[in-house]
C-alpha positions, -999 to 999 in steps of 0.1 A, spaced: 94 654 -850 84 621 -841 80 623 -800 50 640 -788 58 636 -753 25 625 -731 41 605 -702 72 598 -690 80 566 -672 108 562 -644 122 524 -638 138 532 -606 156 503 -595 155 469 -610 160 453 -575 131 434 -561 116 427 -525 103 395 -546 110 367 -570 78 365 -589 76 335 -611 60 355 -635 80 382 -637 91 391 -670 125 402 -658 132 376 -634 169 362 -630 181 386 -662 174 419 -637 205 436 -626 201 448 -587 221 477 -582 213 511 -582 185 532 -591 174 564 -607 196 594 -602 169 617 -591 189 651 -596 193 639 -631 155 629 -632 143 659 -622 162 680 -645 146 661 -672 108 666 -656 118 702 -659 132 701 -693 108 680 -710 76 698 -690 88 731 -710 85 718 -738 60 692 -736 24 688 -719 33 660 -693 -3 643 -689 15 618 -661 45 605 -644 50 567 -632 77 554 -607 79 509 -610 109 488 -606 112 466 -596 102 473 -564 104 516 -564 100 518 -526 133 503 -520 142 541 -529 112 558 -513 135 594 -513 135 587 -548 106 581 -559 93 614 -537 114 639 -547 104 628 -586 68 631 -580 74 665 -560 88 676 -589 64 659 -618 37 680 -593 55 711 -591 55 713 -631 18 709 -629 19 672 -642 -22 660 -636 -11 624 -627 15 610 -604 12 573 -602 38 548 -584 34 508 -591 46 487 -561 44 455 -545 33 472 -511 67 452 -498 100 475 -484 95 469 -447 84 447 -421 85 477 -398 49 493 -391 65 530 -383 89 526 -418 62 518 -436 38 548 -422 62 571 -427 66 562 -461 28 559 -468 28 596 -452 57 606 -477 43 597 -506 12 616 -500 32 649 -492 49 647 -527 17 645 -541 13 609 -555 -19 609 -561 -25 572 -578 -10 542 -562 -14 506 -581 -6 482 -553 11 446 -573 -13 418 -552 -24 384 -567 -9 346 -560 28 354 -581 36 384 -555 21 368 -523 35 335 -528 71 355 -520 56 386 -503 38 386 -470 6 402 -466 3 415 -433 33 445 -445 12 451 -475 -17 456 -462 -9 479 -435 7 497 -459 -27 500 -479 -39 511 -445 -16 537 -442 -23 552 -475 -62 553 -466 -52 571 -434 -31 594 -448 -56 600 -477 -39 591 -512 -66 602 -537 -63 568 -555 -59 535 -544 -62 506 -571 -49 467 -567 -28 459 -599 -35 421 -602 -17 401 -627 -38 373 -647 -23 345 -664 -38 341 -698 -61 367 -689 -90 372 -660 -117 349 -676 -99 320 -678 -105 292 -655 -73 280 -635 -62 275 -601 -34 309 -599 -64 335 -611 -87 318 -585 -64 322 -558 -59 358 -573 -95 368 -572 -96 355 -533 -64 376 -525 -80 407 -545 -114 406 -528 -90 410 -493 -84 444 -502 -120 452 -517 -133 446 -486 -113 473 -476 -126 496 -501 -103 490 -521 -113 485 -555 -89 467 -583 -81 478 -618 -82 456 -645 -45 446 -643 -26 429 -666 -21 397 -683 15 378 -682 39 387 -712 57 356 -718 96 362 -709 120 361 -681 109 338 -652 71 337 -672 88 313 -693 109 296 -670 83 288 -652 49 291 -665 54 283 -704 29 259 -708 2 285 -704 14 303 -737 9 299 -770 33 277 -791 66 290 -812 47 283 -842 16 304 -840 42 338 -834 27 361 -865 63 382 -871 49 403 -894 27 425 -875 30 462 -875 55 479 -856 35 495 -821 4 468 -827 12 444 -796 -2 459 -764 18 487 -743 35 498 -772 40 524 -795 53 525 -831 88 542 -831 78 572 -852 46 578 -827 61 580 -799 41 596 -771 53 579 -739 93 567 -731 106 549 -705 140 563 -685 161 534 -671 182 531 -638 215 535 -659 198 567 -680 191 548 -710 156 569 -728 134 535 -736 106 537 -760 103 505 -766 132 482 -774 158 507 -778 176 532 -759 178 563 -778 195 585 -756 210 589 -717 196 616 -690 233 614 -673 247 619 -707 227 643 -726 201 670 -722 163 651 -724 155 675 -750 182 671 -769 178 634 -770 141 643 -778 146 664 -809 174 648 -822 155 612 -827 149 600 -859 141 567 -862 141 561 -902 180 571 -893 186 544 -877 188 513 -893 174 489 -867 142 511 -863 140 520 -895 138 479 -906 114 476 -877 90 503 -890 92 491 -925 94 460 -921 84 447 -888 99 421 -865 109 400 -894 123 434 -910 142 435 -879 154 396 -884 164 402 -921 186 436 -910 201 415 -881 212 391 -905 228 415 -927 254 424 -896 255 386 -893 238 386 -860 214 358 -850 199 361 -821 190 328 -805 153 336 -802 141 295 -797 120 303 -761 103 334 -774 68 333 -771 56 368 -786 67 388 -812 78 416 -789 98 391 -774 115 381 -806 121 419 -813 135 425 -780 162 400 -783 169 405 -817 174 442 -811 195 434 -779 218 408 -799 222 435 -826 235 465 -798 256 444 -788 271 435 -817 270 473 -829 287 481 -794 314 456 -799 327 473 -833 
């Protein structure tokens, strides 16, 4: 078996209250929709029998857009006895103050009990504070056990330019508050990252395409898989790849029948790595035009997206 199940991951709409030039989505995200929670919940429970759920995480997107949503999965993820229940939001879903208490209240009832609130100079230069921060005040007053800011950092925290400085102002807001920040994250280099911001990341030329499969950060390799990620459409994510659909198919069946030696594309990834993936591509006479790609993942991503489509197209 190569899924040992540790976390499951719920994208639950890919709409947005922002347009964050560094998002990594940006203008490619479709808006409609989100999560089916019925069918969400029915997988908590499946996959909780069978698996020991360490956490479950709600993003988008922006997940509050679908507040109900986002409750009733973490009722559930609690309710199987799943340790950690953590949402990732921009704060932003209403300018309304008794909206955005009644919300803040929700969340803690389903038993959320770790928040990452999205604040640094990409969200706010969109998003206005004042709604964020009373919704950080709500949460405080209603008691959510834990309250983090999720900065993002371009390059990475240490280095000197003017969007981290304005970040770190922005962040100490918050901490004065008592509300501490995580480490965050640094910018992955696609979507509106490179429309916008390219000049920050590394050259074409420096990509190394031959790195192990699961090596670049946040990932996994596809016959390790501990964590998956379930899509507004269904679609089970590990990394690149769907390998299955909640509306579709039972989670556990999607779960035991994965092999990913079975399937070509993952197979050439795992033996082969992105420029496995490349070679395979080319075999199907696919060529993905990957000419703004910054990072391997990147390359792999559109590479593996030019070769479903092509597969779905036969």
């Amino acid at each position: 078996m190569y899924i040992d199940l540790k976390r499951i991951e719920f994208v639950i709409t890919n709409a947005c209250s922002g347009k964050c030039k560094h998002c990594s989505v940006g203008g490619n995200a479709s808006t409609g929709g989100s999560v089916n929670a019925d069918a969400a919940i029915t997988a908590i429970n499946r996959l909780t029998g069978r698996f020991e759920i360490e956490s479950v995480m709600t993003f988008g997107g922006e997940p509050l857009l679908y507040s109900e949503t986002v409750c009733k999965i973490h009722a559930a993820a609690r309710d199987c006895g799943i340790p950690r229940r953590q949402v990732i939001t921009n704060g932003y879903f209403s300018h309304d103050k008794l909206t955005i208490e009644k919300v803040a209240e929700a969340l803690c009832v389903a038993g959320v009990n770790d928040i990452l609130l999205s604040v640094d100079v990409f969200h706010q230069e969109y998003i206005p504070l004042e709604p964020v921060m009373q919704f950080a005040d709500a949460l405080l007053k209603y008691c959510i056990p834990s309250l983090r800011i999720q900065p993002v950092w371009l390059v990475d925290e240490s280095h000197n330019n003017p969007y981290n400085s304005e970040t770190k102002r922005l962040v100490q807001l918050f901490s004065d508050k008592g509300i501490r920040a995580n480490e965050g994250n640094n910018i992955f280099p696609a979507g509106n990252a490179l429309k916008y911001l390219a000049e920050w990341f590394s050259p074409q030329e420096q990509l190394d395409l031959s790195i192990p499969c699961g090596s670049m950060p946040y990932t996994s390799r596809l016959d390790d898989i501990d964590c998956f990620c379930i899509n507004p459409n269904g679609d089970v994510i590990p990394c690149s790849m769907p390998i299955g659909n909640i509306y579709r198919q039972d989670s556990l069946d999607v779960v035991e029948g994965y092999d990913p030696y079975s399937i070509p594309a993952a197979k050439a990834i795992l033996e082969g790595g992105v420029t496995g993936l490349i070679n395979y591509a080319k075999t199907l006479g696919v060529a993905a035009d990957i000419s703004d790609c910054r990072s391997a993942c990147g390359v792999c991503q559109k590479t593996m997206a030019a070769i479903l489509d092509k597969t779905k197209a036969v």
